[in-house]
C-alpha positions in Angstrom: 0.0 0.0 0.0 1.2 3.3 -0.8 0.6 6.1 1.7 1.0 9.9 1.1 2.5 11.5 4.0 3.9 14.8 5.0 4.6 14.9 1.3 6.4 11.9 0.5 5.1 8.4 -1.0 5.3 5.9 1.8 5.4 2.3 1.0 3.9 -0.1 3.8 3.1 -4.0 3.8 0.5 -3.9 6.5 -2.8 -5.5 7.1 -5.8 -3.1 5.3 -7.4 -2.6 8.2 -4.3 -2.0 10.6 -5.2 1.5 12.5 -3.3 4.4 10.6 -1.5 5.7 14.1 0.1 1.9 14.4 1.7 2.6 10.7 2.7 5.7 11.4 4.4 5.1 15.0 5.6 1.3 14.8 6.4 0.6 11.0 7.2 4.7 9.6 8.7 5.6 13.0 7.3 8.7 13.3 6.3 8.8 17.3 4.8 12.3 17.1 1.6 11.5 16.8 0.3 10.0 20.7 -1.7 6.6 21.8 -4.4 8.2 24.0 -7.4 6.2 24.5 -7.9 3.8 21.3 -11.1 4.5 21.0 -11.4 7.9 19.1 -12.4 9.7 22.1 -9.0 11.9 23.4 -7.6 13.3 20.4 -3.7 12.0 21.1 -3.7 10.3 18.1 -5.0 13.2 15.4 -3.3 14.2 12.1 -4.7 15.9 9.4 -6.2 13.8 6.2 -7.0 15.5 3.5 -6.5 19.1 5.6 -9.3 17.4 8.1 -8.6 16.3 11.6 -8.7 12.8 12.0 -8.5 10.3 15.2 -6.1 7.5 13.9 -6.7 5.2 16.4 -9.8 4.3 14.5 -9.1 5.1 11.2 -8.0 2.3 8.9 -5.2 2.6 6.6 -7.2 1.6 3.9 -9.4 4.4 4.1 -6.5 6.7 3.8 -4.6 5.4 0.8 -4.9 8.1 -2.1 -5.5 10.9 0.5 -2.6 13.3 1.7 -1.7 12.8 5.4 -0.1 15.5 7.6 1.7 14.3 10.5 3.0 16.8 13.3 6.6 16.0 12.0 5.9 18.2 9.5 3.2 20.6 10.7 5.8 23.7 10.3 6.4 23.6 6.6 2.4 24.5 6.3 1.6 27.9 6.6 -1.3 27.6 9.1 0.3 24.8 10.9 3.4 26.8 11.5 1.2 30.0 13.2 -0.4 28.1 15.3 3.2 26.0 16.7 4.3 29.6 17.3 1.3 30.9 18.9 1.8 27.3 21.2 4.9 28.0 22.0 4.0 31.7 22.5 1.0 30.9 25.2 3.5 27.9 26.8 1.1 26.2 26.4 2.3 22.5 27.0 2.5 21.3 30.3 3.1 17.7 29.9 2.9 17.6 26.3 1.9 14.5 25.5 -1.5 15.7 23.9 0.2 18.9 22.8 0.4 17.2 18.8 -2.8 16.4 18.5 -3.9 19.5 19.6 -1.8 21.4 17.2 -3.1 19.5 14.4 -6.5 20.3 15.6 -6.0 23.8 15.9 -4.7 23.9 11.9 -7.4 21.6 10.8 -10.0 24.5 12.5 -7.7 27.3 11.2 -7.8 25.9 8.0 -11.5 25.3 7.4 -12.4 29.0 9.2 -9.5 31.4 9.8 -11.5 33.9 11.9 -12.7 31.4 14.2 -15.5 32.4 17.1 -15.1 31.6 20.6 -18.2 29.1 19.9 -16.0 27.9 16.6 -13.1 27.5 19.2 -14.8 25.3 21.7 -16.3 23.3 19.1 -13.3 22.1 17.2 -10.7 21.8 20.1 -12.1 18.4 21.8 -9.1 16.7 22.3 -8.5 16.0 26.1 -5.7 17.3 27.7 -5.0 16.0 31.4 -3.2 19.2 32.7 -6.0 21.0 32.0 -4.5 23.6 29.8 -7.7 24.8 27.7 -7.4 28.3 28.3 -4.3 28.7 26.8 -5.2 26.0 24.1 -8.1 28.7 23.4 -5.4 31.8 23.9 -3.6 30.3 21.3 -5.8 29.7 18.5 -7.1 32.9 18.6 -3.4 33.9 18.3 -2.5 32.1 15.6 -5.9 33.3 14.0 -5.2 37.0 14.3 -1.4 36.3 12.8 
């Protein structure tokens, strides 16, 4: 199977239905993007497909193949992506981190589809959990990278 990601053609011999984070942490290597929950519900685990935020815990590679993945690896050679990694780092907003990537990606994927996002907008896209609780600057930060 032939994956698209962060630019580059990938080539993978995995099962169809292998979960696309599995491919992209244990047979690419690229550890950026988390294991949270497995079950689509924290966020750890979201890249962008297609320019749309995706939980890969659930998402089969086979549903992706022909579609352009972006990976936090290489969130900072897109425009939007690399705004918002400045506004993060801007707000400190990490504590722990280790939702941090899926947030980012998050925060493009909503940046991308509305640039001048609403407080409502805001709240709506950014569900991914984070365990140090660091929402207001998760929400300080897209509007941030909005306004840049």
């Amino acid at each position: 199977m032939q994956l698209n990601i962060n630019g580059a053609m990938q080539q993978v011999d995995v099962e169809p239905d292998t979960p696309l984070l599995w491919v992209l942490r244990d047979t690419l290597g690229m550890t950026g993007t988390k294991y949270g929950c497995g079950l689509a519900q924290c966020g750890a685990c979201t890249v962008l497909v297609d320019g749309v935020a995706t939980r890969t815990c659930v998402t089969p590679v086979e549903a992706v193949e022909g579609s352009e993945i972006t990976t936090i690896e290489a969130i900072g050679n897109d425009p939007v992506g690399r705004k918002v990694v400045e506004a993060w780092v801007d707000n400190q907003v990490p504590q722990c981190g280790y939702c941090q990537s899926g947030q980012v990606m998050a925060a493009t994927s909503l940046l991308k589809e509305t640039p001048n996002p609403t407080e409502e907008d805001i709240a709506a896209a950014m569900t991914n959990l984070c365990r140090c609780g660091t929402y207001n600057a998760i929400s300080a930060a897209v509007r941030q990278a909005a306004e840049a």
